[in-house]
N, C-alpha and C positions, 0 to 999 in steps of 0.2 A: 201091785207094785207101789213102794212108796215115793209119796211124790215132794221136792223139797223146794222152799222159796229163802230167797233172798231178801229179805225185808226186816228196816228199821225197827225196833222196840220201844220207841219214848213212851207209852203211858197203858197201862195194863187195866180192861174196863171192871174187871172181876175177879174173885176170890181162887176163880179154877182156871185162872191163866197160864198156863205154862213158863217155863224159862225162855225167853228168844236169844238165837243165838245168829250169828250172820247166815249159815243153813241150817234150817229148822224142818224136822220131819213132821209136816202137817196131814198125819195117818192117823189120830187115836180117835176113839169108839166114842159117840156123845149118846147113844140111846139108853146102854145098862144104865148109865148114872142119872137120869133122869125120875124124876120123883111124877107119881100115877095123876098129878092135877096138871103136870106140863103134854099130855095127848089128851088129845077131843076128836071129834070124826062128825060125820053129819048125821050119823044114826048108827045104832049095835042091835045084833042079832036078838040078845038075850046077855045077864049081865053077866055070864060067862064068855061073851065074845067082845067085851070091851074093849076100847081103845088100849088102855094100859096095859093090853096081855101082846101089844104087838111087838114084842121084843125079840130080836134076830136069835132063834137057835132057843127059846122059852117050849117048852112041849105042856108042863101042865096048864088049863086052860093056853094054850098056842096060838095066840091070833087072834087078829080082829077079824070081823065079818058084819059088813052093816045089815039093817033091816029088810027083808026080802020085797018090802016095796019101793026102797030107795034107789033111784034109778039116776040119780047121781052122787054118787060114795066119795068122799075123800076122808083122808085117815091126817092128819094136822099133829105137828109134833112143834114145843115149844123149847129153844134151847137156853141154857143158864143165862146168854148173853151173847153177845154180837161172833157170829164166828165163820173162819172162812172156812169153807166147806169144798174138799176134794172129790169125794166117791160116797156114792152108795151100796146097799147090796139090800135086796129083799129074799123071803122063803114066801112061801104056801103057808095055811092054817096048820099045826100039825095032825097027823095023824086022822087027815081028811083028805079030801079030793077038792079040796077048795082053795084057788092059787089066782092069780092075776098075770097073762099076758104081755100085756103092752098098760103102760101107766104115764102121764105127764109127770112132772115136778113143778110145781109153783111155791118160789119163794120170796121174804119180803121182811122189813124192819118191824113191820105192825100186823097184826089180825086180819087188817081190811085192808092193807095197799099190796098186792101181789104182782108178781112181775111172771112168765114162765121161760122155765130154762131155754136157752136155745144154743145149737150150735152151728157153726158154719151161717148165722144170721138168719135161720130158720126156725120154728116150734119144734121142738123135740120128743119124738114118742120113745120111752125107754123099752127096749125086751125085756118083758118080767120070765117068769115063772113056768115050766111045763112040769112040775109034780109040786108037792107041796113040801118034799126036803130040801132040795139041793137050793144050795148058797148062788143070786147071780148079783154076782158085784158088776158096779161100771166106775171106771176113772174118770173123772168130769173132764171135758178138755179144756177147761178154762174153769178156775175156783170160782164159788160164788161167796158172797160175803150177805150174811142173814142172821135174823133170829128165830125167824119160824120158816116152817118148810112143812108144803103139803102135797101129798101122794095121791092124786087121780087115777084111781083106776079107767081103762077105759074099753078093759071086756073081761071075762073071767072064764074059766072052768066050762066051756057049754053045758054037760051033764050037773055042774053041781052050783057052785054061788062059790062070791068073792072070799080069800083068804089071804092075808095079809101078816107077815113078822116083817120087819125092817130096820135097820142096824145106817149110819150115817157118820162120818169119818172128817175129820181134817185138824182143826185147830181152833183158841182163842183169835180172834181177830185183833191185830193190834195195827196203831197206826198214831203217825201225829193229830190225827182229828180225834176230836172228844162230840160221840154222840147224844146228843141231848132226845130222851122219849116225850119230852111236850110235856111232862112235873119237874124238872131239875130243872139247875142254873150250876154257874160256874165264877166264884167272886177273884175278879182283879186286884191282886192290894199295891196298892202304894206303897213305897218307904215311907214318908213320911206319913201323921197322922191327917193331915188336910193337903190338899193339892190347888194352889193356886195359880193357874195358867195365864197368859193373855194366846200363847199358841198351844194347837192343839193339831193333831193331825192321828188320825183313827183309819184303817182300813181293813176290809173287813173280806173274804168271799165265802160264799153261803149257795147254798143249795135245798130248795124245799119241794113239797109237794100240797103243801098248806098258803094261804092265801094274807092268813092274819097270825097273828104272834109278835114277841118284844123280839129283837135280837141282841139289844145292848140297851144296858138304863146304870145310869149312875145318878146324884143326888148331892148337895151340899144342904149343912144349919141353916145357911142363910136364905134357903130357896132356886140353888141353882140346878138346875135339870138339863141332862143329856139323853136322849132314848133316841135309840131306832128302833123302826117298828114296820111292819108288815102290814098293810090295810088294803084289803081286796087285790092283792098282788103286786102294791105298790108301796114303792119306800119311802116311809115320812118319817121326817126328823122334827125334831120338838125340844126346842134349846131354850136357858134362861141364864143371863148373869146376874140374878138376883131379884132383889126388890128396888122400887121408884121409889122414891122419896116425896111426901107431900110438903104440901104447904107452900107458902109465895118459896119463890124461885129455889124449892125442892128442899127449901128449911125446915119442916117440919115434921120431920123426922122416917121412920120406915111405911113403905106404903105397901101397895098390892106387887106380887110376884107377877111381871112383864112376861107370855111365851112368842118366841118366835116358831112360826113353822118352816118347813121346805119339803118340798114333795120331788120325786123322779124317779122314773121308769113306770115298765107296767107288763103285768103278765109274768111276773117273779116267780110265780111258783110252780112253774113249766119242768120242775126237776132237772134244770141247766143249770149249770156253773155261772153265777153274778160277783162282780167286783166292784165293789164300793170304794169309794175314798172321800173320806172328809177332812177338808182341811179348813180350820180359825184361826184369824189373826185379827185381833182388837173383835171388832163386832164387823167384819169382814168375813164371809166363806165363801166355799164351794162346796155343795155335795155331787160327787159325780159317781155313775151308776155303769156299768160297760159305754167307757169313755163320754157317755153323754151327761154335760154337767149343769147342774142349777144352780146359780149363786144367790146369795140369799146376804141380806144384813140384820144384823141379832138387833131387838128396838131396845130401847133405855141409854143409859148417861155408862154404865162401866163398862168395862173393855175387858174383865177377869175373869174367867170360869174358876170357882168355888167349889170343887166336888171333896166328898169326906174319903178315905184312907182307900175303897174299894168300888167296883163297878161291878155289874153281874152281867152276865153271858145267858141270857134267860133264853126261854124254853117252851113258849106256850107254841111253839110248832120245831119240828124235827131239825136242829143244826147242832153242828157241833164246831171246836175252833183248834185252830193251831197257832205255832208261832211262825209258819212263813205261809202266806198266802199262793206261791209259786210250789207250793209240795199237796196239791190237791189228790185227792184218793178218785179215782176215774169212776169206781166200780163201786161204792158208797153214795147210801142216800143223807150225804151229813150236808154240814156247812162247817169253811174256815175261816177263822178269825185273825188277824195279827197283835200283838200287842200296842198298844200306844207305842208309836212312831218318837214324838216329840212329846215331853212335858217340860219345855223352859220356860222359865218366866221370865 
């Protein structure tokens, strides 16, 4: 049965995105289109039984089969890109007596961070397979949103060994969050070519599994610096309005770039939903973390933040942003961002 969701469209992560529409049938096939280096498994029979023959309804070489000593099998499938996932359906090896029972699903954004399905708030064992043709689909009772997805068998065939085709159903994931995989960024631009503020106010919400990473860095010619950052699960801010002036009473001309810090919270990367907010006025802030705030005062003589035309949305750990902090994705391991609030001068 096809199953259909209501949900937004603002930004499409991939090439094989669908059209969204306010109902969208999230039922189409992601295994055939998959190319033989997106499945791995933890070991194959023989290289006739590889991972990339487990394709739903494939009969020549028909299925994976791990190694007869591996006594914990999973079969790992990579998808193009982030997507919600409705239903599965697995076979048997063809044209064997090699099938899977009962099997887990674990799925997840990376290779190494795995979650497992559950429902009704429990671990979920799926009914596989009692021959090795017949088609058994299941309807997820609740989509999951992933990149990878892997198949735990977790008995087989008594008389024979593991056999596995598998076929996986739903949709591109869309959403106002932009996921960032720990190498991207996302640049901010300005209208104008330079941005000189004396207020500023930035808010941010974010969700990680990572303890360090940037979340936001911008930069000005003249040495002015804004980042947040991640440091052992804690958020520190690192600001400058520039350089101090040497010489008697600061005549003598550009000197060293001044950094201010401000540090708040702890245990960030608990994969809960955090809301920041920062706000500058002169060399006046606050940075506040779920409503606990630090005020902090920027050191040096100017009152302006200097940044050049853009800011990045960086990426050295798993976030992604929006433009409303209040449209958070439940079921997403991203982070949101808001745009600059205020740039008046």
């Amino acid at each position: 049965m096809a199953r259909c969701f209501a949900a937004p469209c603002l930004l499409h992560h991939s090439n094989w995105a669908q059209s969204c529409r306010a109902a969208e049938v999230c039922d189409g096939p992601f295994v055939g289109r998959l190319g033989a280096d997106s499945f791995s498994a933890s070991s194959d029979l023989s290289s006739s039984h590889a991972p990339n023959f487990a394709r739903l309804n494939r009969r020549e070489a028909g299925g994976w089969s791990p190694g007869r000593v591996d006594r914990g099998p999973w079969l790992q499938l990579e998808l193009p890109g982030r997507a919600e996932v409705t239903a599965l359906a697995t076979q048997g090896r063809y044209g064997s007596s090699d099938w899977v029972p009962r099997y887990l699903l674990l799925y997840g954004d990376s290779a190494g961070n795995w979650r497992q399905y559950q429902e009704d708030g429990n671990a979920w064992v799926f009914p596989g397979n009692e021959n090795s043709d017949e088609v058994v689909r299941h309807e997820l009772q609740h989509p999951i949103v992933a990149r990878y997805l892997r198949f735990v068998p977790l008995d087989w065939n008594a008389s024979r060994w593991v056999g596995l085709r598998v076929e996986v159903y739903g949709c591109a994931y869309k959403s106002e969050a932009v996921f960032f995989d720990g190498r991207s960024l996302l640049a901010y631009r300005f209208e104008q070519k330079t941005r000189r503020t004396r207020k500023d106010v930035v808010s941010l919400r974010f969700r990680s599994a990572l303890g360090e990473g940037v979340l936001l860095h911008g930069e000005g010619q003249r040495g002015d610096t804004l980042t947040l950052e991640l440091q052992r699960g804690c958020l520190h801010l690192l600001i400058s309005l520039g350089q101090e002036p040497t010489g008697p009473a600061g005549g003598g001309g550009p000197g060293e770039v001044v950094h201010t810090s401000a540090s708040a919270g702890s245990l960030l990367d608990d994969q809960h939903w955090h809301d920041v907010m920062l706000v500058r006025s002169g060399r006046h802030g606050n940075l506040t973390v779920d409503r606990h705030t630090q005020r902090f005062h920027v050191k040096g003589d100017d009152d302006s933040l200097d940044l050049d035309y853009q800011t990045y949305r960086c990426s050295s750990v798993h976030i992604g942003s929006s433009r409303s902090a209040g449209d958070a994705q439940s079921d997403s391991t991203v982070t949101q961002a808001d745009d600059f609030a205020d740039h008046s001068s």
